[in-house]
N, C-alpha and C positions, 0 to 999 in steps of 0.2 A: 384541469381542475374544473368541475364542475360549477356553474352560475346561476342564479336565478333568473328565470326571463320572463315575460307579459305575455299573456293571450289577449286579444281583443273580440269584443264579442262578433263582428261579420269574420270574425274565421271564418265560424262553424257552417256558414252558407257562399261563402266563397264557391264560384264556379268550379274550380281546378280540385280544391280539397274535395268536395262531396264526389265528385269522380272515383276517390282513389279509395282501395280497401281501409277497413279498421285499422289492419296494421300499419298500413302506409300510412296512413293518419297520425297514429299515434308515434310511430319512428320519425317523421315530420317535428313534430313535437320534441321528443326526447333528443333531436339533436342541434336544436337550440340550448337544451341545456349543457351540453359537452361541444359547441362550437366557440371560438373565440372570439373578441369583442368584437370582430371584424365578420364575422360570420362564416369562416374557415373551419375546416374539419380535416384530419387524414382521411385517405379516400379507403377505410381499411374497411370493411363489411364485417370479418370478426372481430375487429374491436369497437365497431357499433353496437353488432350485436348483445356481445357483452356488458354494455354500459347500458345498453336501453333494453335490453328483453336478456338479462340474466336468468333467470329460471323458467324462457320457455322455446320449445323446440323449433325456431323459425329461423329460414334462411334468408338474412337480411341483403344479398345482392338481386335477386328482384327486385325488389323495395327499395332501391338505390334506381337502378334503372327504371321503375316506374315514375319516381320523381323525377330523375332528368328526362323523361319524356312527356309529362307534362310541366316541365317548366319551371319549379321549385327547387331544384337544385343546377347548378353546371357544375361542369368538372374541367380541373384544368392539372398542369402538369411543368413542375421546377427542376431541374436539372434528374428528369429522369423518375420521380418522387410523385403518384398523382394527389391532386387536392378538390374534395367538395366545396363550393362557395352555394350559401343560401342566399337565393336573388330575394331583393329585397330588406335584406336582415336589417341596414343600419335605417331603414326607413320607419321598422317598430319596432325596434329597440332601440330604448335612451339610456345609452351609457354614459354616469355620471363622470366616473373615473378609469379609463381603459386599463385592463390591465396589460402587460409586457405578454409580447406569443413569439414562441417560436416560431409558428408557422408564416409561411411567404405569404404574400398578399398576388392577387393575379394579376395581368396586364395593366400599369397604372394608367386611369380613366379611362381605362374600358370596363363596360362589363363582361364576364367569362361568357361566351357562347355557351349556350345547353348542348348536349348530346341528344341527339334525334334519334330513332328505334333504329333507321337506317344506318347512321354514323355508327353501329356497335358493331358493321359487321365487316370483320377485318381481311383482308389477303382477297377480296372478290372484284373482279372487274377494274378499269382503266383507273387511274386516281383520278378525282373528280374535282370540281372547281372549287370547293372550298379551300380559302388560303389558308397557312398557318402564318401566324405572324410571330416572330420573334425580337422580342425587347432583351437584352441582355441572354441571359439562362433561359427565359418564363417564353412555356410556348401555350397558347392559347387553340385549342382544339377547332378548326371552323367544322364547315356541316358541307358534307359531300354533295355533288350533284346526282342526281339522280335519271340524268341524260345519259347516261353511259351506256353500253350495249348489253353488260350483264349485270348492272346494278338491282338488287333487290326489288321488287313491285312489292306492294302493301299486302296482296297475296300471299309473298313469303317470308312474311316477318308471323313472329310467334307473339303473341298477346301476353304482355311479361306478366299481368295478374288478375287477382279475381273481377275487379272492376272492369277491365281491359276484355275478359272473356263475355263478361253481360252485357257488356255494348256490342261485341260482336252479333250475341245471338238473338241481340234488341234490333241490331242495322240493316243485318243479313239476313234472318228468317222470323222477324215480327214474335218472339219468344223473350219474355219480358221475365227476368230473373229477381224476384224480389228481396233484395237485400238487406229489407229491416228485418223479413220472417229466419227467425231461427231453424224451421224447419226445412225452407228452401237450401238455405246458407248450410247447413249438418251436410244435406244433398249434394249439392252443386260444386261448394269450394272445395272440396278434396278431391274431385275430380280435374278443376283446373287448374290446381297446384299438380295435379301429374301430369296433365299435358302440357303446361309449362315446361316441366322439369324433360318432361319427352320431346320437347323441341316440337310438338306439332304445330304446325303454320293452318293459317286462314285457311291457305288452300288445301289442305288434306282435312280439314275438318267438312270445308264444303261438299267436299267429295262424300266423306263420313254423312254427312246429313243428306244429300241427293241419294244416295243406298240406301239409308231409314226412310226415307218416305216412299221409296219404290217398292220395298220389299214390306213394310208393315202393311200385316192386314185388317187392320185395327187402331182405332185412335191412341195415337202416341201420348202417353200420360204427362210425360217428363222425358223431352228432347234431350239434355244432358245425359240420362243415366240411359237411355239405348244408344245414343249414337257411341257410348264409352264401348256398350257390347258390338258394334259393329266397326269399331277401331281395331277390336282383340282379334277378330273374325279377319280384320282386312289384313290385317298383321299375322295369322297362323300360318306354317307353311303349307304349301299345296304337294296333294301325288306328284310324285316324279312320274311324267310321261311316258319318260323312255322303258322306268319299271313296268308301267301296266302297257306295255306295250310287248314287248318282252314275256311276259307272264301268258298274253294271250295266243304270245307264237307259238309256247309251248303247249297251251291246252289242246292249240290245232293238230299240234305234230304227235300228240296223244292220241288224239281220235284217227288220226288217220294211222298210226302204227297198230291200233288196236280191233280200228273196222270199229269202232263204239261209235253210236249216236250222243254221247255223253262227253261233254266237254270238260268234266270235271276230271282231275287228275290225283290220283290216290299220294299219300302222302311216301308211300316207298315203294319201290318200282321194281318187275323183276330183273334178271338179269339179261335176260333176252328181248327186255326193250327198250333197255338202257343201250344195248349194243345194236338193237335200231336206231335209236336216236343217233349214234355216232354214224351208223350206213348213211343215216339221211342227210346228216352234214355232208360226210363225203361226196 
């Protein structure tokens, strides 16, 4: 059941919030309306979506993951069942008369641990020092070490969203994405909702931009939209070697079956140098 809830005005200049895309902003928002008095959500991404952006085409599991990686939501997990908790909720929000929830509440007097960009990445490397801790059923997620020998580096985590991509190319190569212009944002953000969605990491984008500034001969307009054409280029496949290598035996064993200075080989051959080529194997 849907409730009414309060904005305060330092939302809108909140550290954490001006970070995060539009949408993340405004999913932020809409699920204070559909959380419980407790500040509990199912951890369902299609049934967010549905309640908060019904008529438009967005994949709200980013947008879940970008909040728990800045700290606005944790996630935590009842017998099997995962649960959102909004840190902070009962702090601005005054509930006069709670209502009855189904849903669990998470470790009582703890707060839920966040999920870190790291913690999301499953089946890799040693289990790391984070504890889980279990009261009853309710297991509270901790947050892996990152001492481990194959544990993720910052390198290769993928920048879950738009906001996430402009601090990269603000931190990493001094290219300042301007987010209030409509016409940067047309540019930019459907670029890195594909790279997102492509799994590209830190580290193959750096790669992607050390190749654009090697290879351009000319002042690069908009770092975004070449380094996208030099992702496509690094991604096409290449000649097979062993073909053109192969191709080249055969132009040799033309010119020398024919006494030709011409390495070029006609496209049908007669029959007497076909039955060369077979002497020459022999």
């Amino acid at each position: 059941m849907a409730r009414i809830r309060t904005i305060k005005p330092d939302f809108w200049t909140d550290e954490k919030i001006v970070e995060l895309s539009f949408e993340a902003r405004l999913f932020f928002i809409g699920s204070w309306n559909f959380a419980d008095d407790n500040g509990n959500l199912q951890r369902s991404a299609k049934k967010l979506k549905m309640q908060i952006f019904p008529a438009d085409a967005i994949d709200c599991e980013p947008i879940i993951q970008s909040l728990l990686t800045h700290g606005l939501l944790s996630e935590y997990e009842v017998n099997g069942e995962k649960y959102l908790h909004i840190k902070g909720f009962s702090d601005h929000q005054v509930i006069n008369r709670p209502s009855k929830t189904g849903l669990p509440t998470p470790e009582s007097g703890s707060t839920p641990t966040p999920l870190t960009e790291s913690s999301l990445t499953e089946g890799k490397g040693r289990e790391g020092k984070g504890k889980d801790k279990t009261v009853g059923t309710t297991v509270v997620i901790g947050t892996p070490s990152r001492a481990t020998d194959q544990a993720p580096t910052d390198d290769d985590l993928v920048p879950c969203d738009s906001a996430a991509w402009c601090r990269y190319f603000a931190e990493r190569h001094g290219v300042e994405i301007d987010h209030t212009s409509v016409h940067q944002r047309a540019k930019a953000f459907p670029l890195f909702a594909a790279w997102t969605k492509a799994g590209i990491t830190r580290r193959r984008m750096d790669e992607a931009v050390a190749k654009a500034q090697a290879e351009a001969t000319e002042s690069i307009a908009f770092l975004p939209a070449y380094v996208d054409r030099i992702l496509a280029s690094m991604a096409a496949p290449r000649a097979s070697p062993t073909a053109n290598a192969r191709d080249e035996r055969r132009r040799a064993g033309w010119a020398e079956l024919t006494g030709s200075t011409s390495r070029q080989q006609p496209d049908a051959q007669p029959a007497e140098v076909i039955d060369g080529h077979a002497k020459l194997i022999v």
